[in-house]
C-alpha positions in Angstrom: -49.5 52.5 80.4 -50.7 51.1 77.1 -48.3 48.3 77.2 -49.7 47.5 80.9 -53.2 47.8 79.7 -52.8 45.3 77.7 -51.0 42.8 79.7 -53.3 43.0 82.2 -56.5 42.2 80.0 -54.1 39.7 78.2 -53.7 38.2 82.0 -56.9 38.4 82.9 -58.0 36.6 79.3 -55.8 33.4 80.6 -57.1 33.7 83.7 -60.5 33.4 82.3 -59.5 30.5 80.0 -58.2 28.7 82.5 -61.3 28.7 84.5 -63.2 27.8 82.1 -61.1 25.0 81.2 -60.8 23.9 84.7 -64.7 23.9 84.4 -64.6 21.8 81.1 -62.2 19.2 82.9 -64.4 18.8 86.2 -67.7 18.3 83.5 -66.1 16.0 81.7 -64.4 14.2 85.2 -67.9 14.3 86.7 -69.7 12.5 83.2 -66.8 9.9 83.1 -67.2 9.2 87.2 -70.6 9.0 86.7 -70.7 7.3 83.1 -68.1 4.5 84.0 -65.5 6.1 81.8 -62.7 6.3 84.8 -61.1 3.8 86.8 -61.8 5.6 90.0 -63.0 3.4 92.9 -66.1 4.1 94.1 -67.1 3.9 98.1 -69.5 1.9 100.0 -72.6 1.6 99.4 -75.6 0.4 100.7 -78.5 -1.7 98.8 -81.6 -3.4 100.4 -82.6 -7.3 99.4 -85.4 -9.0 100.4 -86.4 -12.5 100.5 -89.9 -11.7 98.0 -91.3 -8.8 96.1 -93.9 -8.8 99.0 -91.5 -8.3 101.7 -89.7 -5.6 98.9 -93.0 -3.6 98.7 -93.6 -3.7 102.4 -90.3 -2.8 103.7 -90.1 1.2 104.9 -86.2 1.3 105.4 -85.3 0.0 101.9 -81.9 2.3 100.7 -82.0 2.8 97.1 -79.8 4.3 94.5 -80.3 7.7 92.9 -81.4 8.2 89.7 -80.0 11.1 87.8 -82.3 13.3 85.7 -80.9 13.8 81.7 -83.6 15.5 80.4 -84.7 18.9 80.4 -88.4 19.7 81.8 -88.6 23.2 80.1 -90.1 26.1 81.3 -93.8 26.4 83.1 -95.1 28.3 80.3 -93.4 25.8 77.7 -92.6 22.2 79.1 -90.5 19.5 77.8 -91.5 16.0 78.4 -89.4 13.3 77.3 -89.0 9.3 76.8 -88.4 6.0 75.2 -91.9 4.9 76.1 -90.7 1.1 76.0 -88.3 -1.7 76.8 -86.2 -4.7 75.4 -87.5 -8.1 74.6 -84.5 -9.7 73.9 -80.6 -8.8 74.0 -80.9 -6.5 70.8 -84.2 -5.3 71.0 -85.3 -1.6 71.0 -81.9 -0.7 72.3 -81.9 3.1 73.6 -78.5 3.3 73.8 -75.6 3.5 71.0 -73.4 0.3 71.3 -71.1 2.4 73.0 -73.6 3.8 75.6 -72.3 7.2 75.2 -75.9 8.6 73.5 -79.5 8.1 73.9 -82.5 8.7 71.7 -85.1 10.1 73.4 -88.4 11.8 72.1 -89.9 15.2 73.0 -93.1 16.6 73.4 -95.0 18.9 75.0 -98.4 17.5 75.8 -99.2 15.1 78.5 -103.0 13.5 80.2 -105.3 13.5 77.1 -105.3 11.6 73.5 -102.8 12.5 71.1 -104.0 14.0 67.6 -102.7 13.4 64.4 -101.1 17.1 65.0 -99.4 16.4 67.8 -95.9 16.6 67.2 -92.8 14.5 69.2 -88.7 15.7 68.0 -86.6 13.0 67.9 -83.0 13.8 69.7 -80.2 12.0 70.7 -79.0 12.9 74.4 -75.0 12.8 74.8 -74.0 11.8 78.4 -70.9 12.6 78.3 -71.6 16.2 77.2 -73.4 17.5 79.9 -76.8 15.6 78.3 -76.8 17.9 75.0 -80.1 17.0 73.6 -79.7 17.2 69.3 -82.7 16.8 67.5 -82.5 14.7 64.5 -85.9 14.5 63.4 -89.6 14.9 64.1 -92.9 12.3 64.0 -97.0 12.4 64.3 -97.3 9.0 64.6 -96.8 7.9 68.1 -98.8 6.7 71.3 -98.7 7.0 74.8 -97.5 3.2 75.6 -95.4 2.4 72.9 -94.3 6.1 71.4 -92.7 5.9 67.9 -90.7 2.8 68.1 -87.5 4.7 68.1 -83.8 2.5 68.4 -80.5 2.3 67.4 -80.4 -0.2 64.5 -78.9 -3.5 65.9 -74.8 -3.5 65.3 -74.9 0.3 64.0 -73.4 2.8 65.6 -74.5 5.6 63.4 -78.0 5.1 62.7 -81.5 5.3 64.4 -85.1 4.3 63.6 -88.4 6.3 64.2 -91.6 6.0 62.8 -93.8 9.0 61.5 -96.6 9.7 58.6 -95.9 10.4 54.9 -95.7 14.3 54.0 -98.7 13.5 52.8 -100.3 12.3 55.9 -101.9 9.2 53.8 -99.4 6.4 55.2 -97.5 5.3 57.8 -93.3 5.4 57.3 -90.0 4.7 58.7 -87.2 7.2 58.6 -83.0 5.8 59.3 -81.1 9.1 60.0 -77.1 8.5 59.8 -75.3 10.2 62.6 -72.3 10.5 60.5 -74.0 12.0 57.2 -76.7 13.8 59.2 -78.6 12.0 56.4 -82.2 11.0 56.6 -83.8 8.0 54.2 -87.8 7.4 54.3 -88.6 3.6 53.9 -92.5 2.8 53.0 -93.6 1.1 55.8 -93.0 1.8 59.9 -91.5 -0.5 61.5 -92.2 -2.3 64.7 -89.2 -4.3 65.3 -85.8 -5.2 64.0 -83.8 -8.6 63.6 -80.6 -8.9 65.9 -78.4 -8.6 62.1 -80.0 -5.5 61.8 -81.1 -6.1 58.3 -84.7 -6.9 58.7 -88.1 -5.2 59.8 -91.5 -6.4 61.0 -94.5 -4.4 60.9 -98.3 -4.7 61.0 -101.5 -2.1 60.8 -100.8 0.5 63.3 -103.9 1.7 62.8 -105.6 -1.6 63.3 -104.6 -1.7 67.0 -107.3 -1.5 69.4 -105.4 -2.3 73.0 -105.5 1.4 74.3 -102.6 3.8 74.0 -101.0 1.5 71.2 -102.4 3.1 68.3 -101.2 5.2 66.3 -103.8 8.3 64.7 -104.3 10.3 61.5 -104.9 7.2 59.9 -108.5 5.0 59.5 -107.9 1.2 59.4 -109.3 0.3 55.8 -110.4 -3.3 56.7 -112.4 -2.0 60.1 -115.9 -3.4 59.2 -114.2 -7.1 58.2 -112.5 -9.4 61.7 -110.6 -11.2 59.7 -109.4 -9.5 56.7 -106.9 -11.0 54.2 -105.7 -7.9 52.9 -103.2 -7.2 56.7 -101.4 -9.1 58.5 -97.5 -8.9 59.0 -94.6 -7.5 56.5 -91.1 -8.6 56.7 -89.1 -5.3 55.4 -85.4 -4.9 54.4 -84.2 -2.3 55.9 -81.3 -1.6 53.2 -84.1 -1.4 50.2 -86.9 -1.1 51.5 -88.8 -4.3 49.6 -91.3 -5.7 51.4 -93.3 -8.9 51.4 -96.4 -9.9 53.5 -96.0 -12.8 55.4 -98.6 -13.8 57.1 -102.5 -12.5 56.9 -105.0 -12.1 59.9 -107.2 -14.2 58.2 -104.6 -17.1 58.1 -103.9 -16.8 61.4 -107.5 -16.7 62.1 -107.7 -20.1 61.0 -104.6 -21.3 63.2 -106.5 -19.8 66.0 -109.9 -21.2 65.7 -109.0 -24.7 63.5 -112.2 -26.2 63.9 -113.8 -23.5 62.1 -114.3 -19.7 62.8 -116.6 -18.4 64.4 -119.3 -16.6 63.8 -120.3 -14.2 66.7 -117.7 -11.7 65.0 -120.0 -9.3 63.6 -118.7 -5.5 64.9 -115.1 -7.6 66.1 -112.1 -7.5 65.2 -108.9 -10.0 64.6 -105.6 -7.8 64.7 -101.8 -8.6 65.3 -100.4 -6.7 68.2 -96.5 -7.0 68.3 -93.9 -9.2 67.1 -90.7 -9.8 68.7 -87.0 -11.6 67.2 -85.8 -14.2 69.3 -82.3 -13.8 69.9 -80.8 -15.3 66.2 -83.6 -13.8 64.6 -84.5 -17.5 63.2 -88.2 -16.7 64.5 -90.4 -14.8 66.5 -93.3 -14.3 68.6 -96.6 -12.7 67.6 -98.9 -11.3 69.6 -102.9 -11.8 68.0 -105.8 -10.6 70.0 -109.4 -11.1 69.2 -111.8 -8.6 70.5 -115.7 -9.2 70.1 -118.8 -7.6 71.4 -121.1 -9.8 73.2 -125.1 -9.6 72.8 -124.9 -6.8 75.4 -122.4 -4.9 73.6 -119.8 -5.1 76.4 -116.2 -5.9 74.3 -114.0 -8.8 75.7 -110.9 -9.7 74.5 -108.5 -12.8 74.1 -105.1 -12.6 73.3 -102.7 -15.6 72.3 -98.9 -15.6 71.7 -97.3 -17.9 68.7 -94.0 -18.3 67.6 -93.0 -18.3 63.5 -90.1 -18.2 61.4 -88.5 -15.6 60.1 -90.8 -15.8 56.6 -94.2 -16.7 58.9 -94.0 -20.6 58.9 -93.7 -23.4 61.3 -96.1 -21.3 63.6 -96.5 -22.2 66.9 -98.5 -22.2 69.8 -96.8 -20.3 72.7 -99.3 -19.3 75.6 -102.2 -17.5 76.4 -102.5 -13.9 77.4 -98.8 -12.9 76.7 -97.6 -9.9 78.5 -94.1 -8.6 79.1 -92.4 -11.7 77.5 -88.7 -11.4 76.8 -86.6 -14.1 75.2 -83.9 -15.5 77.3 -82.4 -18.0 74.5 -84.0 -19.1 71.1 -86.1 -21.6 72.9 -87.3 -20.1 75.9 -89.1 -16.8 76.6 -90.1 -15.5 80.5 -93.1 -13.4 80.9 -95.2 -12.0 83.4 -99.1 -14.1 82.9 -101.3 -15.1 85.2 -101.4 -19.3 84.6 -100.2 -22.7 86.7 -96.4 -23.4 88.3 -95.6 -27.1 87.0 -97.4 -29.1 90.0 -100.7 -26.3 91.0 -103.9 -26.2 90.7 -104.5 -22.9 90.9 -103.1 -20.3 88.7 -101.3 -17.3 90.2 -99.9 -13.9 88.9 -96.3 -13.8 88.1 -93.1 -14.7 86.2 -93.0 -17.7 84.3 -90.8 -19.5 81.9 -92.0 -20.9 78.8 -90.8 -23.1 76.2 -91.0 -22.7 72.7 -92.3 -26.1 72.1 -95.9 -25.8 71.3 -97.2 -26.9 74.8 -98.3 -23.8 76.1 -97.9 -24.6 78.9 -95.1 -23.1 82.2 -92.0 -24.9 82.6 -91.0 -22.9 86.1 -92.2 -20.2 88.0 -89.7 -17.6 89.2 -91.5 -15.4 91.9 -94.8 -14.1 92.7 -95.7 -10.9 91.3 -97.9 -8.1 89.7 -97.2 -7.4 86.4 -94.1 -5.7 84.9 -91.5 -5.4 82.3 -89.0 -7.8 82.1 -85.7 -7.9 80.7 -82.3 -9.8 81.4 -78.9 -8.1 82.4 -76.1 -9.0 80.0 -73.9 -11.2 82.1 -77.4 -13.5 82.9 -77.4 -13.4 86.5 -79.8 -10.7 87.3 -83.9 -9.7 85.6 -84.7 -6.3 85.9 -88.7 -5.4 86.4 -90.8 -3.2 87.4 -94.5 -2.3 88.8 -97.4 -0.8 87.6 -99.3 2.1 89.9 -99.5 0.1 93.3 -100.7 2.6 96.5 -99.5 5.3 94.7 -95.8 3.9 94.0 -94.5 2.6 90.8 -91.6 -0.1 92.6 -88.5 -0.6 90.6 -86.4 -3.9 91.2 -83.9 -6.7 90.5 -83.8 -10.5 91.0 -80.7 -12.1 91.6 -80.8 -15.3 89.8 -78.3 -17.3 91.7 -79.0 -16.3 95.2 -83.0 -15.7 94.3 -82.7 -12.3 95.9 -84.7 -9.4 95.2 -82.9 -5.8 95.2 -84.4 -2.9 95.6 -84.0 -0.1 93.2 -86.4 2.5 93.5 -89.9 3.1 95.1 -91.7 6.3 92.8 -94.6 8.4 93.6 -96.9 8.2 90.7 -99.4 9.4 89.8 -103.1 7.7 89.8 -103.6 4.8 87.0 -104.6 7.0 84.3 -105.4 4.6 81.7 -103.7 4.9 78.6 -101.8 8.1 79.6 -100.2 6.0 82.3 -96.5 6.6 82.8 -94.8 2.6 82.8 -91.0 3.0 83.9 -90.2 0.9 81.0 -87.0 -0.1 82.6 -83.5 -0.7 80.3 -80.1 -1.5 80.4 -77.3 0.5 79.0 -75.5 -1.9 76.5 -72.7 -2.8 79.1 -75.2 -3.2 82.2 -73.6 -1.1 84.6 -76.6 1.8 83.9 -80.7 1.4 83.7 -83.1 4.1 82.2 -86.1 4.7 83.4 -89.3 7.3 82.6 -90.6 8.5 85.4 -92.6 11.5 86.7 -91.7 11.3 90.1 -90.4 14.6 90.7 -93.8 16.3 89.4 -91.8 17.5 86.2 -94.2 15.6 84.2 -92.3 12.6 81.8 -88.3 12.9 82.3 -86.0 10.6 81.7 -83.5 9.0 84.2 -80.3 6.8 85.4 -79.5 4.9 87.6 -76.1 3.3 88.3 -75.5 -0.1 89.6 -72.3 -1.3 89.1 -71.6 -1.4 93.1 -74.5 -3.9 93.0 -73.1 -6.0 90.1 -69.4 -5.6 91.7 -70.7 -6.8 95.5 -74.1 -9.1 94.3 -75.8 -10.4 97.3 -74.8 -14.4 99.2 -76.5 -17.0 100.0 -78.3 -17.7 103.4 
């Protein structure tokens, strides 16, 4: 009786492995199906096109792929909300995925709908997709924002290490920590950084705290030169990312004087000058800067102007690009598309959409694409497809490609959004995986509140729309 005892708990022991096992292998088959890690075929499927984005947003029969949730929205009583809270600008820009597009980074917090505080704390994690979406945190920040979040990414060409930005322990400076994947090791730079060169080697930055556009900012921090609009203490650092030496290369007051050449002005009392972003073009030789100049007028009422220039990589040979710079993203070394409101080669009369620009000093549009409201803009590896977006339009945020060689538009998703909120806005922020067969996306469509999703296209990329 003993001996059967025990063979039948030993049986019932395999028994249980094997079910469990059986579980672990249809996990793992159901991540590689839906990860691209199999070379099972997939079946017909259906995708709408459209001849404009205004026949895309009017259509009520468009078919669009699923996205699949891989973040975790908590409990009611203790919600998760999670995101990447940007995009790419060019090929290896604020990449969210390892090279090998088997983890993201994503951060976590549990706020959403009012201004963050300098106690308001986001934990950074990396998100395996081919473990069930394990979520490991790796680190922690209180220096984010609602638009642009903490500038987390993979380092270009690493595999092991990511980039966040967060305060000192002693809450009197604004830092950088790389944490290796490998080591589990975490190394604090002095400055944050805002973007990274394509080598990996090399970090821009400016004064966080300087930012006034809303929702880029980060807080805990006063901005020492606030009472001066054209300081020459700030302007933009060039940091190695291996050291940590840094050198400024540029001030606001120098590019105050590029900006206004015939002499600055003098209605900037209670103004202020301030760099807004920088961006590598795809070498890394130069990149564009973002300056905006906000003023008050005798009314008090604050306007500002915002102009895009292109630099080298140590801040010289700068350039006039265009005005009002938006969503730009660099295609090659000399040309950059973005979504601004100017004149098609030809008109008369400016119109709202996606434009391509030359890095030639001109400032003026070489080509217009498409008709459009703004969005965020980036290029699919193999170069034959842009992926964009929508802000809040009738309560839908529309998600969408255009086919380059056929001048198609797909459809990808139409979300239920929420109202514009301002600064606390959800943008879908929309992003390739590093091979292109994937896109991420933040939404809040499903009333969870920020999540994170993907969406596979590879049937689209494997049967791309034909010509009329």
């Amino acid at each position: 009786m003993k001996k059967t005892k025990i063979s039948r708990i030993t049986s019932l022991f395999l028994i249980l492995c094997s079910l469990v096992g059986l579980m672990s292998c249809l996990t793992i088959k159901k991540n590689h199906e839906i990860f691209g890690r199999s070379d099972s075929k997939k079946g017909k499927q259906e995708y709408s096109t459209y001849d404009s984005f205004k026949s895309l947003v009017a259509a009520t029969d468009a078919k669009y792929p699923v996205p699949l949730r891989v973040t975790s929205p908590g409990t009611k009583e203790n919600p998760m909300y999670h995101g990447f809270y940007f995009y790419n600008c060019s090929p290896l820009d604020m990449s969210q995925f390892d090279p090998s597009g088997r983890y993201m980074v994503d951060m976590r917090i549990s706020i959403e709908g009012r201004e963050v505080t300098p106690t308001d704390k986001g934990d950074i994690g990396i998100i395996d997709l081919r473990n069930n979406f394990k979520w490991t945190k790796i680190g922690e920040t209180t220096a984010w924002n609602w638009q642009q979040g903490c500038r987390m990414e993979w380092i270009p060409g690493s595999s092991t290490e990511v980039v966040w930005d967060d305060r000192s322990e002693d809450k009197k400076s604004y830092v950088s920590h790389i944490y290796d994947t490998q080591t589990k090791k975490t190394r604090t730079l002095a400055l944050p950084i805002y973007t990274i060169s394509p080598d990996g080697n090399t970090a821009l930055t400016h004064d966080f705290e300087r930012m006034k556009h809303g929702g880029t900012n980060f807080v805990g921090l006063e901005d020492k030169y606030k009472d001066e609009w054209a300081p020459k203490e700030t302007g933009i650092w060039k940091m190695n990312l291996k050291t940590g030496k840094a050198e400024k290369i540029i001030t606001v007051n120098q590019m105050a004087h590029i900006l206004y050449p015939k002499g600055l002005p003098s209605d900037t009392v209670g103004g202020c000058l301030y760099i807004f972003r920088e961006g590598y073009n795809p070498s890394g030789k130069r990149f564009i800067a973002f300056i905006k100049d906000e003023r008050k007028n005798a009314t008090g009422a604050i306007t500002t102007h915002t102009t895009g220039f292109s630099m080298t990589s140590n801040g010289e040979d700068i350039r006039f690009l265009y005005d009002e710079p938006s969503h730009h993203y660099w295609i090659d070394d000399e040309t950059i598309l973005d979504n601004v409101k100017t004149k098609a080669p030809g008109d008369v009369k400016s119109v709202q959409g996606y434009f391509v620009f030359k890095d030639d000093g001109s400032g003026t549009a070489k080509e217009m694409l498409w008709a459009a409201p703004n969005g965020h803009d980036s290029f699919h590896p193999d170069g034959n497809w842009i992926l964009t977006d929508t802000y809040y339009l009738d309560g839908y945020q529309y998600l969408y490609m255009y086919h380059i060689p056929t001048k198609k538009f797909i459809a990808l998703g139409k979300f239920k959004s929420k109202s514009n909120t301002g600064i606390f806005r959800l943008d879908l922020h929309p992003r390739f995986s590093p091979d292109g067969n994937f896109l991420a996306i933040d939404s809040n469509h499903e009333g969870l509140g920020r999540q994170m999703y993907l969406i596979d296209i590879r049937y689209i990329l494997k049967n791309p729309p034909v010509k009329d």
